[in-house]
C-alpha positions as protocol buffer text, in pm:
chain_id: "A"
residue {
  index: 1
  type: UNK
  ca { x: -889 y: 1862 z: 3311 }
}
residue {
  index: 2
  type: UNK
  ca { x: -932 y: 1485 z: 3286 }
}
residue {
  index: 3
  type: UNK
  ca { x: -1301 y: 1367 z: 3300 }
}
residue {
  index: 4
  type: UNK
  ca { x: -1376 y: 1050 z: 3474 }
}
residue {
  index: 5
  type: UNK
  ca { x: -1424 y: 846 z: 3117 }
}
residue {
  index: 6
  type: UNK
  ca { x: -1119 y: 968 z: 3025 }
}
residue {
  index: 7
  type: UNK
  ca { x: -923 y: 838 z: 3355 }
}
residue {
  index: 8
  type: UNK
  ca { x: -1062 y: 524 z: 3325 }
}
residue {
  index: 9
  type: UNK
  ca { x: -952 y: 486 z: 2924 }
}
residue {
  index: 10
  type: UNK
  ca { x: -621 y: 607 z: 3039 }
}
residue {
  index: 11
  type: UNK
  ca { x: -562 y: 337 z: 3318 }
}
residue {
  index: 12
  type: UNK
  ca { x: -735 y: 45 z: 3081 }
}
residue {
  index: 13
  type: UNK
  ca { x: -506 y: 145 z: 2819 }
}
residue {
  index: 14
  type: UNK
  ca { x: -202 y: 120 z: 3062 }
}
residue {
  index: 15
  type: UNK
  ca { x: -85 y: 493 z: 2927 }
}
residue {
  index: 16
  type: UNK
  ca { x: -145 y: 562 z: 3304 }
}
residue {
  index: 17
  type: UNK
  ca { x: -4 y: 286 z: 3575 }
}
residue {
  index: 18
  type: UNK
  ca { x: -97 y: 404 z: 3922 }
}
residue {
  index: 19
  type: UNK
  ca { x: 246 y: 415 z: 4142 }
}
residue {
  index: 20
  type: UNK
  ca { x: 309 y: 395 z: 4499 }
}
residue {
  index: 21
  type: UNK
  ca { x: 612 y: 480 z: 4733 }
}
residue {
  index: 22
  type: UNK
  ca { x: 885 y: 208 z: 4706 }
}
residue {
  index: 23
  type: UNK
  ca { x: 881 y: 156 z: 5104 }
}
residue {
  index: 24
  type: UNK
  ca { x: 563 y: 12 z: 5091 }
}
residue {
  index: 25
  type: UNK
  ca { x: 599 y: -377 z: 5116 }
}
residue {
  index: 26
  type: UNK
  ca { x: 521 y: -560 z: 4791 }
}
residue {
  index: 27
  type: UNK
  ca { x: 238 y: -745 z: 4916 }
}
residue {
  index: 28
  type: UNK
  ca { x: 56 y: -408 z: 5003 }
}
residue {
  index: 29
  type: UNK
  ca { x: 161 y: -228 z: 4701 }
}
residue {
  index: 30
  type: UNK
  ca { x: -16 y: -556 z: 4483 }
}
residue {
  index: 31
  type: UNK
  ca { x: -346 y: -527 z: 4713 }
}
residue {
  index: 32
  type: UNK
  ca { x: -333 y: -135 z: 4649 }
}
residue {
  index: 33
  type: UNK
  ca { x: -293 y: -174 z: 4299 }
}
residue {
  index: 34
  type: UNK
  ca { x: -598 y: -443 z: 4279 }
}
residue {
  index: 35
  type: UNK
  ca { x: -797 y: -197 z: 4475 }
}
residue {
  index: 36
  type: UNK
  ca { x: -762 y: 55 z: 4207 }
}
residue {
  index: 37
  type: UNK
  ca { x: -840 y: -174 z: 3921 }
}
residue {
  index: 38
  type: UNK
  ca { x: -1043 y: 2 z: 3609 }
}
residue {
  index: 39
  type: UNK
  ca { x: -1272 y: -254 z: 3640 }
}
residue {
  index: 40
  type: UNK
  ca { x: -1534 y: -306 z: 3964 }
}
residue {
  index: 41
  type: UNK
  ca { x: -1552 y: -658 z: 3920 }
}
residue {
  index: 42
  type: UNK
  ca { x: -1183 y: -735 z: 3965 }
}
residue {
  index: 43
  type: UNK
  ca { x: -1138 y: -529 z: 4287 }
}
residue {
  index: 44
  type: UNK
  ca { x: -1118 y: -743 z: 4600 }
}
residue {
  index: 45
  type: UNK
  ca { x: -1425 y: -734 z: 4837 }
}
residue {
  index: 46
  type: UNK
  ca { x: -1415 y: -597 z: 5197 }
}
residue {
  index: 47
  type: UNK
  ca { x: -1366 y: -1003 z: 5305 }
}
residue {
  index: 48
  type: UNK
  ca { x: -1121 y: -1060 z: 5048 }
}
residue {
  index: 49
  type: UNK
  ca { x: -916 y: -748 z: 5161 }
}
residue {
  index: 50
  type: UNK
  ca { x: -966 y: -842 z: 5551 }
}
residue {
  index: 51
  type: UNK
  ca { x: -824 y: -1192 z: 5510 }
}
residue {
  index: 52
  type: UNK
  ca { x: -526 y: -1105 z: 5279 }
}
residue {
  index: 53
  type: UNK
  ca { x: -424 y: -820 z: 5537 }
}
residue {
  index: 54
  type: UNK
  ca { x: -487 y: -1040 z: 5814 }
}
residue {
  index: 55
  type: UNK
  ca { x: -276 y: -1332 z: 5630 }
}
residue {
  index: 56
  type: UNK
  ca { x: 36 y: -1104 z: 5572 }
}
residue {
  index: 57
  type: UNK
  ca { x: 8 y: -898 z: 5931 }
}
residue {
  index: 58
  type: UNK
  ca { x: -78 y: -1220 z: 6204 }
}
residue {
  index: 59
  type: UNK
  ca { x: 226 y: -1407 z: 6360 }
}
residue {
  index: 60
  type: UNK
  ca { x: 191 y: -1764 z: 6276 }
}
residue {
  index: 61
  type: UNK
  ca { x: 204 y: -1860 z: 6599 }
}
residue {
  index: 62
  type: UNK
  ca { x: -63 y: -1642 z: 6685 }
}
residue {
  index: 63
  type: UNK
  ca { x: -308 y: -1739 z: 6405 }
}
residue {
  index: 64
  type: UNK
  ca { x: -596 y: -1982 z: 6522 }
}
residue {
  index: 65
  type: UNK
  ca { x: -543 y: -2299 z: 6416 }
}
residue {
  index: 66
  type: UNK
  ca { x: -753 y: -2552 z: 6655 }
}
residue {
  index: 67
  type: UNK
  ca { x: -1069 y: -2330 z: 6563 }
}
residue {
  index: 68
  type: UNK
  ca { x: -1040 y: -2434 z: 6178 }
}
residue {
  index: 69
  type: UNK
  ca { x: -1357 y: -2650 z: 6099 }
}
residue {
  index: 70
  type: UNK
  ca { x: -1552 y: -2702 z: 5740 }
}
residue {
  index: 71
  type: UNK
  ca { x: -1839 y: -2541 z: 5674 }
}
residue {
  index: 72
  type: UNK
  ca { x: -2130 y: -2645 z: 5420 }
}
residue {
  index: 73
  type: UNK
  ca { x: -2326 y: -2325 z: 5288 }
}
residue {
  index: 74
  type: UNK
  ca { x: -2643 y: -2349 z: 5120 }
}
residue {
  index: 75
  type: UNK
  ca { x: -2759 y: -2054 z: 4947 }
}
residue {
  index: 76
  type: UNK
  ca { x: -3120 y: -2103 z: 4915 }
}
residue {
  index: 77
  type: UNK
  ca { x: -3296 y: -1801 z: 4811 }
}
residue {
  index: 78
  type: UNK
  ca { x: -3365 y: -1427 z: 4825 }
}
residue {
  index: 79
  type: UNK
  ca { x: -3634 y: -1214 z: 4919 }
}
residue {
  index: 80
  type: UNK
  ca { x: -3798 y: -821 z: 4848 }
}
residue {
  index: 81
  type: UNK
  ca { x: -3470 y: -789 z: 4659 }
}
residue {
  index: 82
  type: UNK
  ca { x: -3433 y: -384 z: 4565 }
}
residue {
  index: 83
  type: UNK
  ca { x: -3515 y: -364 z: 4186 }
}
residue {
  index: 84
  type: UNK
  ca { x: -3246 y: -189 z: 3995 }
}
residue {
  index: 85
  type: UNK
  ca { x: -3359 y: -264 z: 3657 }
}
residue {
  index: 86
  type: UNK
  ca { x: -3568 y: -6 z: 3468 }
}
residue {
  index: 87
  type: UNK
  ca { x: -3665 y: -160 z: 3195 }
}
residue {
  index: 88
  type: UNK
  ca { x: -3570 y: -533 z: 3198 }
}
residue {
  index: 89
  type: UNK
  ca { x: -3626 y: -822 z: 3477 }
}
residue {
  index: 90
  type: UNK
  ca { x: -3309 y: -913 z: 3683 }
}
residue {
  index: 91
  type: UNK
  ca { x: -3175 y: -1170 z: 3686 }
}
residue {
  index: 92
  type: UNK
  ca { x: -2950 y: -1229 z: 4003 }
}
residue {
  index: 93
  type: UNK
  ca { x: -2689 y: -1462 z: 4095 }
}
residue {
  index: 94
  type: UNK
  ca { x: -2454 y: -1471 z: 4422 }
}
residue {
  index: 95
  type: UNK
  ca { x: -2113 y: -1465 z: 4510 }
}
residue {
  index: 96
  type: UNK
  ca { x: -1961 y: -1596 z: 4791 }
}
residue {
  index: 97
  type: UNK
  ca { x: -1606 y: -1517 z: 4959 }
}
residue {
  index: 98
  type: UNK
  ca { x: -1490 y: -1718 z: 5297 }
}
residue {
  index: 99
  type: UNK
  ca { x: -1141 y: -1752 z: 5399 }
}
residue {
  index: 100
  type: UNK
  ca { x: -969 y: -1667 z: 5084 }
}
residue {
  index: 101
  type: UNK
  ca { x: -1197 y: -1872 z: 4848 }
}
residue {
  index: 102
  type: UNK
  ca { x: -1457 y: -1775 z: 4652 }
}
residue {
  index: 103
  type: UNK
  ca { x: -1778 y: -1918 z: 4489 }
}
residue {
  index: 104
  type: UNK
  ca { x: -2075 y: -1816 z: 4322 }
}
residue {
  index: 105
  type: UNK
  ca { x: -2396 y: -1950 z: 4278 }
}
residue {
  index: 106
  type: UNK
  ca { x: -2635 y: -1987 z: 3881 }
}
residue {
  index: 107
  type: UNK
  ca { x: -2780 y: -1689 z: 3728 }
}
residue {
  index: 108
  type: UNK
  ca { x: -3158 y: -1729 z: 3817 }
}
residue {
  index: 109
  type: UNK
  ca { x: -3295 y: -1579 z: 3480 }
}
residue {
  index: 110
  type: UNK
  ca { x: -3573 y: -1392 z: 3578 }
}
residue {
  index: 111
  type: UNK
  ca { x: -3596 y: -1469 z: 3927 }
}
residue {
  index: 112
  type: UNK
  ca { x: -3642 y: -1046 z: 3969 }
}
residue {
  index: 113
  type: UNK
  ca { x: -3661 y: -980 z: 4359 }
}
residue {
  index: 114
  type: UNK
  ca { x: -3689 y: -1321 z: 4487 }
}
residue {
  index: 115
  type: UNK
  ca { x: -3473 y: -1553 z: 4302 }
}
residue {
  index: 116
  type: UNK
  ca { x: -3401 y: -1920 z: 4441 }
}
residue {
  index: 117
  type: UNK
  ca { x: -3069 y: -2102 z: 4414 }
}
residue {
  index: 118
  type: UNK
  ca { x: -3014 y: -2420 z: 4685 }
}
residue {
  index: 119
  type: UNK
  ca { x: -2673 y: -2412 z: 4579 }
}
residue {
  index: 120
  type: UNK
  ca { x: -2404 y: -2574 z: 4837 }
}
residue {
  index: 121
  type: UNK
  ca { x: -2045 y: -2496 z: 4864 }
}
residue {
  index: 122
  type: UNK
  ca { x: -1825 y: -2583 z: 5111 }
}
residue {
  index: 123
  type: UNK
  ca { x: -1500 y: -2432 z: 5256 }
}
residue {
  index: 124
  type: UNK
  ca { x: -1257 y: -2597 z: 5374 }
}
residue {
  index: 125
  type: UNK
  ca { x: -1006 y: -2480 z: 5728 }
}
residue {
  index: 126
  type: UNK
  ca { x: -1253 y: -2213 z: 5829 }
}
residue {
  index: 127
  type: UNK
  ca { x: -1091 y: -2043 z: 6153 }
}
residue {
  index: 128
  type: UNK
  ca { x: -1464 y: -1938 z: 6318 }
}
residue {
  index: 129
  type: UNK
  ca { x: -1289 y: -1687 z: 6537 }
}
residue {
  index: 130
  type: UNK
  ca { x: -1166 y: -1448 z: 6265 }
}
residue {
  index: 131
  type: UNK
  ca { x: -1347 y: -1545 z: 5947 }
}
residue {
  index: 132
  type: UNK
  ca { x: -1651 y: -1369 z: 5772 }
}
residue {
  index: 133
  type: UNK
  ca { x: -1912 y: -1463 z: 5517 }
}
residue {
  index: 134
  type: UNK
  ca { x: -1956 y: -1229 z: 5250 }
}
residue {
  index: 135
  type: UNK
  ca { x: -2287 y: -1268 z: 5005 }
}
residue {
  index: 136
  type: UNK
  ca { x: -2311 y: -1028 z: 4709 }
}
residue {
  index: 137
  type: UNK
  ca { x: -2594 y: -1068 z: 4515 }
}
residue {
  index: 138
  type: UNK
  ca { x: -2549 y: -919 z: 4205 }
}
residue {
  index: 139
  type: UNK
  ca { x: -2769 y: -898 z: 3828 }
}
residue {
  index: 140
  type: UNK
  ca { x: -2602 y: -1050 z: 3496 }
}
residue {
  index: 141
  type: UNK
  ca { x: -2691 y: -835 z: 3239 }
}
residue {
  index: 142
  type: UNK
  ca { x: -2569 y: -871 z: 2912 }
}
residue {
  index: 143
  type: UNK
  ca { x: -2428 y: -513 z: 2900 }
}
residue {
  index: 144
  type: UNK
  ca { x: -2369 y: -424 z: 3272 }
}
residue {
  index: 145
  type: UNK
  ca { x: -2300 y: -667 z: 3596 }
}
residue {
  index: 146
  type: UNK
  ca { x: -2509 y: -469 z: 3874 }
}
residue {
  index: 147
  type: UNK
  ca { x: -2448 y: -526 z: 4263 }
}
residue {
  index: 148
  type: UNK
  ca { x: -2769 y: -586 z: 4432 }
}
residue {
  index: 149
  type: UNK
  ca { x: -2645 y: -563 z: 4783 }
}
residue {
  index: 150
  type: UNK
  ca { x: -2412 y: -769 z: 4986 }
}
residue {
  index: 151
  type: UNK
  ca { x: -2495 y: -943 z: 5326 }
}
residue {
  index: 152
  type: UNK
  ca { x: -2157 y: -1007 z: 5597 }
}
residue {
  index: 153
  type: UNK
  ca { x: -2190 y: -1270 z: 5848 }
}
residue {
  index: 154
  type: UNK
  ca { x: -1946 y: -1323 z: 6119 }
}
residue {
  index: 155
  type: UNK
  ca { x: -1898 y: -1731 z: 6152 }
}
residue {
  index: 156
  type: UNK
  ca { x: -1892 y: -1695 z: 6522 }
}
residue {
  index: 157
  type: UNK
  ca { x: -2223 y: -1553 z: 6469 }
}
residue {
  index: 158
  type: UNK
  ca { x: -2370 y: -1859 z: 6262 }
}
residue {
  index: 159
  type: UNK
  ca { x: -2218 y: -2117 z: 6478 }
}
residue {
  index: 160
  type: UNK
  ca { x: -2416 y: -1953 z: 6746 }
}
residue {
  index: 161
  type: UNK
  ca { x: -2732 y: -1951 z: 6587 }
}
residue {
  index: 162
  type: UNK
  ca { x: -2695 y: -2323 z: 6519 }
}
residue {
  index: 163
  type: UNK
  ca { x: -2601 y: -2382 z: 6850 }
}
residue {
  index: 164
  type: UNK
  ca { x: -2950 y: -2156 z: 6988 }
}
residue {
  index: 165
  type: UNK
  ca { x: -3131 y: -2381 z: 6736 }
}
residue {
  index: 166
  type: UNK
  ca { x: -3009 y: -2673 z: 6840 }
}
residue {
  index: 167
  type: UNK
  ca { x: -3111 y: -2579 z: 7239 }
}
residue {
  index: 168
  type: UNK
  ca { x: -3429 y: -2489 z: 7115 }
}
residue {
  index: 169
  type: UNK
  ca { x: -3498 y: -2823 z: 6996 }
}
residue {
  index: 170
  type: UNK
  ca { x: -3410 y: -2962 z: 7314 }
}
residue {
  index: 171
  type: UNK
  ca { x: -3059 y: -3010 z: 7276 }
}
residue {
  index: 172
  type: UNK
  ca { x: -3136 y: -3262 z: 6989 }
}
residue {
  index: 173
  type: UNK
  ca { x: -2879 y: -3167 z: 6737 }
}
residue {
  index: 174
  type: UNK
  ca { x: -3050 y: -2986 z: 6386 }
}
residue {
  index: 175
  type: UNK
  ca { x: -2765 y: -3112 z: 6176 }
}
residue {
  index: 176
  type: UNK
  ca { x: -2818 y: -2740 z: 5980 }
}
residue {
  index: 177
  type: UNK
  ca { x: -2980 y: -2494 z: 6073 }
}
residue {
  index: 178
  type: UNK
  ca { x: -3121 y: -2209 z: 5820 }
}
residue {
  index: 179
  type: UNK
  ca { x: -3199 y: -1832 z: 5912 }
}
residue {
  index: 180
  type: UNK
  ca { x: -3273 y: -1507 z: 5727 }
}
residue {
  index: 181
  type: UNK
  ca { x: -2998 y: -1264 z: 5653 }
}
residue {
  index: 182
  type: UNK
  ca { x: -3039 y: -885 z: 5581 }
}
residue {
  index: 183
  type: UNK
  ca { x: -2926 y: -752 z: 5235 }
}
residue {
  index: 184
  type: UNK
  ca { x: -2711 y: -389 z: 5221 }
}
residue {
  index: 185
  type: UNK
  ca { x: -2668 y: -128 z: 4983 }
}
residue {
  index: 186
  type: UNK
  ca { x: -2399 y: 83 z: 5158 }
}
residue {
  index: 187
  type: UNK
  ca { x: -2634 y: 214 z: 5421 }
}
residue {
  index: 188
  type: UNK
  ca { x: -2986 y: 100 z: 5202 }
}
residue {
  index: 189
  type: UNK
  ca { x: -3167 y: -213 z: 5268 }
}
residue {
  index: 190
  type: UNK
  ca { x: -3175 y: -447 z: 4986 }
}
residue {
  index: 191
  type: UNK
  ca { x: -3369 y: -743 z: 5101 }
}
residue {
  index: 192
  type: UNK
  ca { x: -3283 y: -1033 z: 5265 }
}
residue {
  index: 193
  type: UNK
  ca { x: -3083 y: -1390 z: 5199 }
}
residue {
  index: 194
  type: UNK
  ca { x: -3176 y: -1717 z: 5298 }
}
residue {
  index: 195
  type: UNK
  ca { x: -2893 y: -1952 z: 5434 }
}
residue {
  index: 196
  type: UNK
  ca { x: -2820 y: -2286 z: 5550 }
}
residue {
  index: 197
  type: UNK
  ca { x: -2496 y: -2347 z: 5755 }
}
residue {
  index: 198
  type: UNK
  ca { x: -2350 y: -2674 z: 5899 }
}
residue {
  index: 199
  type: UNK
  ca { x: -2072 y: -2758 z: 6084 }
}
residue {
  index: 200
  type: UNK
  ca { x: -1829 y: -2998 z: 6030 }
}
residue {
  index: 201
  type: UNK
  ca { x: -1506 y: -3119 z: 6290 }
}
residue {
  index: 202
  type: UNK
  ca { x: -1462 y: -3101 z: 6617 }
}
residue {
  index: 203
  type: UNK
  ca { x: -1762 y: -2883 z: 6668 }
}
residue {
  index: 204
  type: UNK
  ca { x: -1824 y: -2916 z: 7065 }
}
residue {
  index: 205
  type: UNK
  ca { x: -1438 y: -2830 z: 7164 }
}
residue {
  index: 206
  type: UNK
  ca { x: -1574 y: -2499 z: 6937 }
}
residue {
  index: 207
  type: UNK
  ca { x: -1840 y: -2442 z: 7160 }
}
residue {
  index: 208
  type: UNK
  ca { x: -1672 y: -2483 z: 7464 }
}
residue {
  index: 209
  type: UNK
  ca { x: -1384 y: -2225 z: 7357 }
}
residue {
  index: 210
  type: UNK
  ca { x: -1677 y: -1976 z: 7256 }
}
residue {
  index: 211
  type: UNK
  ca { x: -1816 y: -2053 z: 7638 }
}
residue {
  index: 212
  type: UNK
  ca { x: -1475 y: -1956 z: 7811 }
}
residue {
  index: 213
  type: UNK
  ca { x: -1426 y: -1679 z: 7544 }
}
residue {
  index: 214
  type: UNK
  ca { x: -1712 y: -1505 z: 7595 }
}
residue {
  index: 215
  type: UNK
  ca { x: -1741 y: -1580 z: 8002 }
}
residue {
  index: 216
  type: UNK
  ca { x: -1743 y: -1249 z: 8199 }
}
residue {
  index: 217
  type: UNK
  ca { x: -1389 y: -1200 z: 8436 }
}
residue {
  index: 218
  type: UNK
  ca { x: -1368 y: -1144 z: 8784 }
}
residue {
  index: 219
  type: UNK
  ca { x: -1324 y: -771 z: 8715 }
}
residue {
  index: 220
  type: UNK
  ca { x: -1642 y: -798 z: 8512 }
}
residue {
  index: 221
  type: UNK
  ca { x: -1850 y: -978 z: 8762 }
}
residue {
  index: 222
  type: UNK
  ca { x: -1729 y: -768 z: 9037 }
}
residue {
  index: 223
  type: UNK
  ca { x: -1820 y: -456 z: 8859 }
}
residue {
  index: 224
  type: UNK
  ca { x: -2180 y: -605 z: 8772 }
}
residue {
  index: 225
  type: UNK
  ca { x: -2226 y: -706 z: 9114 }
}
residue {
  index: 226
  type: UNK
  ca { x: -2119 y: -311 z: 9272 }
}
residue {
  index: 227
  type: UNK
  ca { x: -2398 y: -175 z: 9011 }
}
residue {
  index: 228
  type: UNK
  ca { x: -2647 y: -391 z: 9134 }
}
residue {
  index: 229
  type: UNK
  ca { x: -2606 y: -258 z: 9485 }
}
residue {
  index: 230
  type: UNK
  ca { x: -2568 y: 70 z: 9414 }
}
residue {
  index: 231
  type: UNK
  ca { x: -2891 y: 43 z: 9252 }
}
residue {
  index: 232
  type: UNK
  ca { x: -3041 y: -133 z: 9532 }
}
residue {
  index: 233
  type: UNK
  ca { x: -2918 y: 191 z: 9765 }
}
residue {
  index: 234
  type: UNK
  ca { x: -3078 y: 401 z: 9511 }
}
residue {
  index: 235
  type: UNK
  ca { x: -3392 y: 242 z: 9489 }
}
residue {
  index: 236
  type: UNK
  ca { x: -3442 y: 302 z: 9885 }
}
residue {
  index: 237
  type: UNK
  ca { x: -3306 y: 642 z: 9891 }
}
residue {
  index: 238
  type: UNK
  ca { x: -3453 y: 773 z: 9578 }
}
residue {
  index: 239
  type: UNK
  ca { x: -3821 y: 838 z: 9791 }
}
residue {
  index: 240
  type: UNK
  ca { x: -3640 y: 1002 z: 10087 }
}
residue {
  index: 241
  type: UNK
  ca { x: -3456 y: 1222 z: 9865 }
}
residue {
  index: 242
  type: UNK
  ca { x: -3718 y: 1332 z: 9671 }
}
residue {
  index: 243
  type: UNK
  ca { x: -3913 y: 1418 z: 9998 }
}
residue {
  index: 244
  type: UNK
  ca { x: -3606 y: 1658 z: 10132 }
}
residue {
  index: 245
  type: UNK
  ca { x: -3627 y: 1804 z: 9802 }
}
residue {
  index: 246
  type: UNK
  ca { x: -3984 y: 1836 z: 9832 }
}
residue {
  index: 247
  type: UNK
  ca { x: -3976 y: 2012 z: 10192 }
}
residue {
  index: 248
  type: UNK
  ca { x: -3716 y: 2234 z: 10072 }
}
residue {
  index: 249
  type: UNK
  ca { x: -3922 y: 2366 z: 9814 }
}
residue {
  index: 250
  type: UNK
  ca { x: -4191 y: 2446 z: 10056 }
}
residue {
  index: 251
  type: UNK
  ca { x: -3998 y: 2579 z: 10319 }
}
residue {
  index: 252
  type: UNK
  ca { x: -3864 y: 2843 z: 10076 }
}
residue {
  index: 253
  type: UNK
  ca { x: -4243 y: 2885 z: 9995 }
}
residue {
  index: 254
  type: UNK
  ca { x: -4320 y: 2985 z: 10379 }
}
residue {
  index: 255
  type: UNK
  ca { x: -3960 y: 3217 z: 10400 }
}
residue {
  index: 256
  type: UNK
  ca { x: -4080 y: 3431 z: 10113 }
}
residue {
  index: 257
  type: UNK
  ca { x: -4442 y: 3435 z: 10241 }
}
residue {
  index: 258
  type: UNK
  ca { x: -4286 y: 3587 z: 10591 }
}
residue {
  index: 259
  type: UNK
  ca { x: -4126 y: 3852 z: 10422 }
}
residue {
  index: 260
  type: UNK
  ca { x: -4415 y: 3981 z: 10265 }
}
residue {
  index: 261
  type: UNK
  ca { x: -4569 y: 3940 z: 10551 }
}
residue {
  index: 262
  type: UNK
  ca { x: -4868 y: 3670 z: 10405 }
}
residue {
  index: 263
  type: UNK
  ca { x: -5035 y: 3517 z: 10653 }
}
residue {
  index: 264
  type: UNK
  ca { x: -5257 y: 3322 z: 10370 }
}
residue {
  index: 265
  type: UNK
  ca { x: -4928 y: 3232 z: 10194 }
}
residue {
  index: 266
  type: UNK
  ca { x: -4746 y: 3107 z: 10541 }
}
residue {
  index: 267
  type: UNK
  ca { x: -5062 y: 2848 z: 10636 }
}
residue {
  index: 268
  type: UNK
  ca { x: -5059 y: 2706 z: 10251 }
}
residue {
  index: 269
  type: UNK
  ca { x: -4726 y: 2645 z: 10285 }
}
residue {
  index: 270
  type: UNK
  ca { x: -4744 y: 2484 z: 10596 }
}
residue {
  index: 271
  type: UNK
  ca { x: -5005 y: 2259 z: 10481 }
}
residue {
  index: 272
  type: UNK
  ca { x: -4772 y: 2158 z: 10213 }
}
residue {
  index: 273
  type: UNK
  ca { x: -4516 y: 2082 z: 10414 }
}
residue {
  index: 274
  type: UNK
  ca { x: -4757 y: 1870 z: 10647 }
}
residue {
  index: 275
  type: UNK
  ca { x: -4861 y: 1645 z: 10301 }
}
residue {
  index: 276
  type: UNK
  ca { x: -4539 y: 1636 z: 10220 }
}
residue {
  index: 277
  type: UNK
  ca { x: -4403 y: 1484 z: 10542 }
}
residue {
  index: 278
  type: UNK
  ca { x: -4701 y: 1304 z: 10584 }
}
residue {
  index: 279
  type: UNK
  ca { x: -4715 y: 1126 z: 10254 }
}
């Protein structure tokens, strides 16, 4: 059988050429094909796949279009980074993917676990509703390229976070607003990321659609409103219920004390029931 080193020589060599059935469309049979790529660095990320399925699969009518603003990005720095470097220091850079375009910041040489960058980029006809920010901070080695971990953040997310930063200061706006980002391995933490966003365009029309999209309905309210009086109705029967089931207990304590004929048994039970009632 084939060993994994020899697969990949194979496929790099072109002697093998992956196939797939001819009914697939030829848009999905070139993302397949990228997917399978020899080499790590030319398959497309999760972000990259997610916006060139959602790009062939949306009806053009139905892709947002008024929720397309600019965003400015600054990468600024990392933090307790996971070392995957034996012997040497690392020395990380970061790539960026929003909307179909990509970036990527310097290599910090040597900047190990907690390298710096403030590096900006900006992307252009970002749809807030549907996009996502992907960070992968890898290590450029002169042999081997090494993912660090990768950090996803959902721009309806960000935009929020400016917006609770910009209440915070008293509805003064912060212009940009910065926040710490956590830092993935598959399921592994990696560290964390440091990044600036700002928004640019009709920001406050944004807002307001976030506002109506993420207002509870009338079915939503009036479900809310039910569970809060069914837990009022709880809350007063709860004591008297517990009391029944308190009395019942005793009274089967003074039954079974009458058939063995325990007179000691039938006033202790009695008592009970007496504190019970009483309390």
């Amino acid at each position: 059988p084939l060993s994994d080193a020899d697969l990949v020589r194979l496929v790099s060599d072109g002697q093998i050429v992956p196939t797939m059935e001819s009914a697939a469309p030829v848009w999905f049979r070139h993302l397949a094909s990228q997917c399978m790529h020899h080499d790590p660095e030319k398959r497309p990320s999760a972000a990259a796949l997610s916006f060139a399925i959602r790009q062939q699969t949306t009806t053009p009518s139905l892709q947002s279009s008024n929720g397309k603003v600019t965003v400015h990005v600054v990468v600024r720095m990392a933090r307790r980074l996971v070392d995957t470097q034996a012997f040497v220091t690392q020395d990380p850079y970061c790539v960026l993917m929003l909307g179909g375009s990509k970036a990527s910041t310097k290599v910090d040489m040597d900047g190990d676990r907690a390298p710096v960058w403030n590096e900006e980029f900006v992307f252009d006809d970002v749809d807030v509703m549907n996009d996502q920010l992907e960070l992968t901070i890898r290590h450029k080695g002169y042999l081997v390229v090494g993912a660090i971990g990768t950090s996803r953040i959902e721009m309806y997310d960000a935009l929020e976070k400016v917006a609770e930063a910009t209440a915070a200061g008293g509805g003064i706006s912060t212009d940009a607003a910065s926040f710490w980002f956590p830092v993935w391995n598959s399921h592994d933490s990696s560290g964390e990321i440091h990044v600036e966003f700002k928004f640019m365009g009709d920001v406050e029309a944004l807002k307001k659609r976030f506002e109506v999209f993420n207002a509870p309905t009338t079915g939503q309210v009036g479900r809310i409103s039910r569970l809060d009086e069914l837990q009022r109705v709880w809350r007063r029967l709860e004591p008297q219920l517990t009391t029944v089931l308190q009395v019942k207990k005793v009274l089967g304590t003074v039954a079974a004390a009458s058939m063995m004929g325990n007179p000691a048994g039938i006033a202790i039970a009695v008592a009970g029931v007496a504190t019970v009632v009483l309390s």
